[in-house]
Steps between C-alpha positions, in 0.01 A plus 500: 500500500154371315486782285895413393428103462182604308681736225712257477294211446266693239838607330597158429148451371399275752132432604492678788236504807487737802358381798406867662309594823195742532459772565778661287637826562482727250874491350492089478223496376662735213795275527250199442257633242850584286647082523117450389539700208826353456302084473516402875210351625409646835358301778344599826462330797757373769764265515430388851150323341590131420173427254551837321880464434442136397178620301724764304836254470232236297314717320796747341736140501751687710851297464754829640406661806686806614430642853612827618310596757635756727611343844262759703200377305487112497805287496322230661216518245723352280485154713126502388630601087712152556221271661293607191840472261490148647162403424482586166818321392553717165789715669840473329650808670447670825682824583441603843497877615918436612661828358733562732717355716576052538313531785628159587843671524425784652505587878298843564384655775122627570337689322679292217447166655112447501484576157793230403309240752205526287697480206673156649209354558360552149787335368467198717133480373621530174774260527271253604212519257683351214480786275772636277595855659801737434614793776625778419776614716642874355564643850410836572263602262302809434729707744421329771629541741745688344318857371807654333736232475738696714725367860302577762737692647481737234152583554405849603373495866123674488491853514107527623566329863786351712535302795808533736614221713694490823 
């Protein structure tokens, strides 16, 4: 989703800043080096570090911030992104990692539900901090959970094991 929201961005001529972890493997770091090339200024660190998020918001006068952090690696840091968003009162825009679901709205079942927890409670953080924000709500996105957009019915049972029942 990053990689989409930062063609994007740099498309509409945008200054644009990616926040990226280390160590890179080799193919982001590809995918990084070529929005580099492109005018994005890279940034490493972590956004789960309070003084180094509110460090880089000051010093690059940061006014849009778009998360999209994957929910497997760091919802929650995103409560620490809006504690610094908060101190540094400059934010106009905050767009949480939400593509998905209205997880308000929804009602899933495990393995489904810890993630949309998580994603509740950054909301309610968010909702409270006083800082402009916009979700996202597009539903399924990125095929999942949907692979091939086909009834699941109509999906071919696996032909390398099967169990029988009864």
């Amino acid at each position: 989703m990053g990689r989409f929201m930062a063609e994007a961005s740099l498309a509409a001529a945008h200054p644009t800043y990616l926040l990226v972890r280390q160590p890179l493997i080799p193919s982001k770091a590809t995918i990084v080096k070529t929005f580099q090339d492109k005018g994005a200024i890279v940034i490493q660190g972590v956004m789960n570090d309070k003084e180094f998020m509110q460090k880089i918001l000051k010093e690059y006068q940061i006014d849009i911030v778009i998360s999209t952090v994957g929910g497997a690696h760091g919802l929650l840091d995103q409560l620490t992104l809006v504690e610094a968003m908060k101190s540094v009162n400059t934010i106009k825009r905050f767009l949480p990692s939400e593509f998905g679901h209205d997880v308000d709205r929804a009602d899933p079942v495990e393995p489904g539900l810890a993630m949309y927890k998580e994603k509740r409670l950054v909301r309610r953080v968010i909702e409270e901090s006083g800082i402009p924000y916009t979700y996202i709500c597009c539903n399924s996105i990125a095929s999942w959970p949907y692979y091939n957009n086909c009834h699941p019915s109509q999906l071919p049972p696996p032909l390398d094991q099967m169990h029988i029942y009864g």
